[in-house]
C-alpha angles and dihedrals in degrees: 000000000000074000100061088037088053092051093044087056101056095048094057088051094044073051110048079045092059093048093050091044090056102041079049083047095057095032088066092039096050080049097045095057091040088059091044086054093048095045079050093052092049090050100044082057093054097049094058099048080055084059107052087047095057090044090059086049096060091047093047092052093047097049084049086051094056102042086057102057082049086052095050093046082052092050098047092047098052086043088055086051092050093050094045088056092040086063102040084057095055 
């Protein structure tokens, strides 16, 4: 009969073990995804900070771009100018 008790003993424990493995076992993996959400959340908001950078860059360069083309009108007109009064003076 001390056998059987004794049996009955160590199975609860190897018991009571499995249940606590397990409930360890959930625990890390409900963390671990908390913290991979996190790290995902973090990223997402640098991304699109990334993203509204870029953005102002393109405008910025096209802007740029634009202002340029204006610049080098500018610049062949008032060379035009310059070569019209450079043949008129001679």
């Amino acid at each position: 009969m001390a056998e059987a008790s004794s049996k009955g003993v160590l199975s609860n424990a190897i018991g009571i073990g499995q249940i606590a493995t397990m409930i360890v076992g959930f625990s890390t993996l409900i963390f671990t995804v908390g913290a991979k959400s996190k790290e995902l959340e973090v990223a997402r908001t640098d991304i699109d900070k990334l993203a509204e950078t870029v953005q102002d860059l393109a405008k910025a360069q096209a802007s740029a771009a634009v202002n340029d083309a204006s610049h080098s009108r500018t610049l062949e007109d008032i060379q035009r100018r310059l070569e019209s009064l450079e043949r008129r003076i001679k």
